[in-house]
C-alpha positions in Angstrom: 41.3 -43.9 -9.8 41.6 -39.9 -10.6 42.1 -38.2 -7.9 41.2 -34.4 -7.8 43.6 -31.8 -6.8 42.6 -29.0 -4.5 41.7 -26.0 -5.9 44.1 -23.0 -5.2 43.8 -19.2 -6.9 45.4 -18.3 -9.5 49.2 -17.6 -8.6 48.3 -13.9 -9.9 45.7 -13.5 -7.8 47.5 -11.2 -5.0 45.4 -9.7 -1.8 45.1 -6.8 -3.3 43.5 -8.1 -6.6 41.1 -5.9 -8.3 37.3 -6.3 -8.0 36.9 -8.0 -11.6 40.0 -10.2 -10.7 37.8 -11.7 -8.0 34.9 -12.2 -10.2 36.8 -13.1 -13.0 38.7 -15.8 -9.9 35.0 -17.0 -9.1 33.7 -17.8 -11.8 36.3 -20.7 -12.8 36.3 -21.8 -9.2 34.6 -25.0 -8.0 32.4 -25.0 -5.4 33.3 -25.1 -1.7 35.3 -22.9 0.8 37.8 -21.0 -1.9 35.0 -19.9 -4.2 33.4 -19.1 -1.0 36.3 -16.4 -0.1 36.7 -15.6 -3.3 32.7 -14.7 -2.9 33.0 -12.5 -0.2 36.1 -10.6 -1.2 34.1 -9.7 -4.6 30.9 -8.2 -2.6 33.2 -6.6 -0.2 35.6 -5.1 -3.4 32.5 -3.9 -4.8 30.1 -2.3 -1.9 31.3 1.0 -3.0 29.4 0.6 -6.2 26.5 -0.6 -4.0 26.6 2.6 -1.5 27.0 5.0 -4.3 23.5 4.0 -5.5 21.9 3.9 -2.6 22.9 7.6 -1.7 21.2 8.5 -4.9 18.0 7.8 -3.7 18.5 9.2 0.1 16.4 11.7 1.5 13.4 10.2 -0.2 11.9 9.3 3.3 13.7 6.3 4.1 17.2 6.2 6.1 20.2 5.9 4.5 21.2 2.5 6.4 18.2 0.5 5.0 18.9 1.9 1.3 23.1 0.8 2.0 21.5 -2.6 3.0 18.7 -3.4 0.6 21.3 -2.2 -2.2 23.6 -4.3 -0.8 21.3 -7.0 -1.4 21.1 -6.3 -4.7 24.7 -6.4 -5.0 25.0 -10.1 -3.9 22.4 -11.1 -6.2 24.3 -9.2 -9.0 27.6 -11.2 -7.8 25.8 -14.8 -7.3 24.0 -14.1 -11.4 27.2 -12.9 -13.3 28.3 -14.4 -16.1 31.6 -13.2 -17.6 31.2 -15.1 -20.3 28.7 -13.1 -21.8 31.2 -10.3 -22.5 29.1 -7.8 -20.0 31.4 -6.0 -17.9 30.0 -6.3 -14.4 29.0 -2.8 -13.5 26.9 -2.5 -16.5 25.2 -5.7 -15.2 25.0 -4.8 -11.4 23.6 -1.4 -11.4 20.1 -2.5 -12.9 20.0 -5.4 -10.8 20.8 -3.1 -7.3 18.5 0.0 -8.8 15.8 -2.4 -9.1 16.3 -3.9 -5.8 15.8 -0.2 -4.7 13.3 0.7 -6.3 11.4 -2.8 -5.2 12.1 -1.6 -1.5 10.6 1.9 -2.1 7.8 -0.1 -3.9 6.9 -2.6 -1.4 7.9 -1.0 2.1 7.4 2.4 2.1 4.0 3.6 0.9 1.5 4.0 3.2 -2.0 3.0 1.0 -1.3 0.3 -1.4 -1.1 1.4 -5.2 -1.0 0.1 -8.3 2.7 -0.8 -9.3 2.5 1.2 -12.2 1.8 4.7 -10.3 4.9 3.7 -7.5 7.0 3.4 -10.3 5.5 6.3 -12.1 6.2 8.5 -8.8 9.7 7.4 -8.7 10.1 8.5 -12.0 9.0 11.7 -11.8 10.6 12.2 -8.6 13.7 11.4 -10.7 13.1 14.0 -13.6 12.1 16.7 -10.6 15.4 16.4 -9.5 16.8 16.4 -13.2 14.8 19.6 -14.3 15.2 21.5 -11.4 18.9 21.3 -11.6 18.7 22.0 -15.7 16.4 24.7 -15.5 17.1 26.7 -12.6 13.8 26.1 -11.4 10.9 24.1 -10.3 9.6 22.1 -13.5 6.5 22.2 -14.6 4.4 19.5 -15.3 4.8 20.5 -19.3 8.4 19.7 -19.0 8.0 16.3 -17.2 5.9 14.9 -19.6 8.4 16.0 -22.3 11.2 14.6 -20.4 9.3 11.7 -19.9 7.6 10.7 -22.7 4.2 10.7 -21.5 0.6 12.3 -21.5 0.4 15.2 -18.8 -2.6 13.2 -17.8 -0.3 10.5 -17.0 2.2 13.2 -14.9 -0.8 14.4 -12.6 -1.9 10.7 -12.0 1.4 9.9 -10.8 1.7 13.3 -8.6 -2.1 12.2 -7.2 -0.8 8.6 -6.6 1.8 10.2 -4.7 0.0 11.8 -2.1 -0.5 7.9 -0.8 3.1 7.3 -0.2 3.2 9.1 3.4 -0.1 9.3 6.2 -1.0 11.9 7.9 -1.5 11.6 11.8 -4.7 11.7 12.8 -3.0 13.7 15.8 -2.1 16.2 13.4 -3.4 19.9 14.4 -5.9 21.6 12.1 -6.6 24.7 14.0 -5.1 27.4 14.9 -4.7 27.4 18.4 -4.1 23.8 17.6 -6.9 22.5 20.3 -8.6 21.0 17.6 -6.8 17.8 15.6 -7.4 16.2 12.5 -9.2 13.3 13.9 -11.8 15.6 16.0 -12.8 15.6 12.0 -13.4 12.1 11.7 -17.6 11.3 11.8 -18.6 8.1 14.4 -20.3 5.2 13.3 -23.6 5.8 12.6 -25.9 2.5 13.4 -28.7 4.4 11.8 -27.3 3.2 8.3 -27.9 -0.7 9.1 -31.8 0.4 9.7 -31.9 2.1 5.9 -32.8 -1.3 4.0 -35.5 -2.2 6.7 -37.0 1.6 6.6 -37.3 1.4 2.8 -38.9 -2.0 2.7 -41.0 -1.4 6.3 -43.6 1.0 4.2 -44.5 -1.5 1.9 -45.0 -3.9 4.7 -47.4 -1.9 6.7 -49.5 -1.1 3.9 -50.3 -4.6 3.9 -51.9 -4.6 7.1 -55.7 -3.7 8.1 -56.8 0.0 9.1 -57.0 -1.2 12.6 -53.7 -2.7 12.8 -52.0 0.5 11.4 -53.5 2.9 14.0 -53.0 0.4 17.1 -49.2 0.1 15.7 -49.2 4.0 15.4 -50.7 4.6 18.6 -47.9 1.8 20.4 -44.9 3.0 18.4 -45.4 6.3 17.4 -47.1 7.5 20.2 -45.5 5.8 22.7 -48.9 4.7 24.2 -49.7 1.8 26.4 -52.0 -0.5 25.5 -54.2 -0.1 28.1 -54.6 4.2 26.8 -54.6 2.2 23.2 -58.1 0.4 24.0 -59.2 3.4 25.8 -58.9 5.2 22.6 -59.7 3.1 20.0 -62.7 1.3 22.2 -61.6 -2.2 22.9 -60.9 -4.4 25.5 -56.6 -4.2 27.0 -56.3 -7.8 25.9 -57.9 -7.4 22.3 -55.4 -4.9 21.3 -52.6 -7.2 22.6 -54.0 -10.1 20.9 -54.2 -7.2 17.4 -50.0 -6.1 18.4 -48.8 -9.2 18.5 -51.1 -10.7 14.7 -50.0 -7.2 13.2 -46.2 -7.6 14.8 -46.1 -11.3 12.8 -47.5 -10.3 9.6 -44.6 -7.5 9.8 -41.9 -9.8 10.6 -43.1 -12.4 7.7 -43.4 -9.4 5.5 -40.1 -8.0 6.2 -38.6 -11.6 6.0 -39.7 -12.1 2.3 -38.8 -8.3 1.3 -35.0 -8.4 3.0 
């Protein structure tokens, strides 16, 4: 029966190894506690990487702390994937992997009206070659040189900048005048139950047009003139209880009418 030995590190494998020691220390490692030290000193060797990036993209709105973390998510992903056998040094590898964890959490958590994933990544760009320009020009770029330092349409530039205006809300608390009594959602209209009458107003013309002459006045007189019945058969000449009976036959047709129109 073979029996297996332990694993230990490498003899040259010293506290202080270097970050791509530990990776390189991993890799070969079976699985278990060892590979699982061997794990955590890696991420730990390499959060600097991880915090560098994620101060890139401070002051976009988010803190600091949840950009350190989320990169620092990527970073274990990065560690966990890596293959040194592919003959990819492990920084080129990892940097993708924790920008695009980034720019997933700027994607997914941060805007406040849901957009296409095209235009969030489109803004992020731009934001990006802002930042770029500004810095190589000595001034604010236009949306000319974005395109140009994007590759794209300008039609494309001002989509993304439009897009934009959906990453943060405004408050409805915000003040809009300028003694600031007035804020922005005094502006905001109240429903309006008038609207859910529309469809029946359009099809109630048609309906009453297929009633008598009678029936139209008596429904006139009762709805539109807010008479009673009893000043109804004063007027028209009948009895209180005929013009009840002609409501309530001229009410039904409506109703069956209505019915077959809505």
């Amino acid at each position: 029966m073979t029996v297996t030995e332990p694993y230990t590190p490498p003899a040259h494998l010293s506290p202080e190894a270097t970050a791509t020691e530990l990776l390189a220390a991993m890799a070969v490692a079976p699985a278990g506690r060892a590979r699982a030290r061997l794990r955590d000193r890696a991420i730990e060797a390499w959060l600097p990487l991880a915090r560098h990036l994620a101060n890139r993209y401070s002051g976009r709105g988010e803190p600091t702390d949840d950009l350190v973390q989320t990169a620092t998510v990527g970073l274990i992903k990065a560690v966990d994937k890596f293959d040194p056998e592919r003959g990819v040094d492990f920084a080129g590898y990892a940097i993708p992997t924790i920008i695009g964890e980034i720019k997933r959490h700027f994607r997914d958590r941060t805007w406040s009206v849901r957009v296409p994933r095209r235009l969030q990544e489109l803004r992020l760009a731009i934001t990006e070659a802002n930042a770029t320009l500004t810095h190589k020009l000595g001034r604010s770029p236009l949306v000319p040189d974005i395109a140009r330092h994007l590759g794209i349409s300008e039609d494309d530039v001002l989509e993304g900048l439009e897009g934009a205006r959906a990453y943060n809300a405004t408050s409805l608390s915000t003040p809009i005048s300028a003694d600031g009594s007035t804020e922005l959602g005094d502006t905001l209209g109240g429903e309006d139950h008038e609207y859910e009458l529309a469809e029946t107003r359009v099809a109630l013309g048609p309906a009453l047009a297929s009633l008598d002459e009678r029936e139209q006045k008596i429904l006139t007189l009762r709805f539109y003139g807010n008479l009673t019945q009893s000043q109804i058969a004063d007027q028209i000449g009948i009895s209180q209880m005929h013009v009840s009976r002609l409501l309530t036959k001229a009410l039904g047709k409506l109703r069956s009418q209505l019915a077959n129109e809505l």
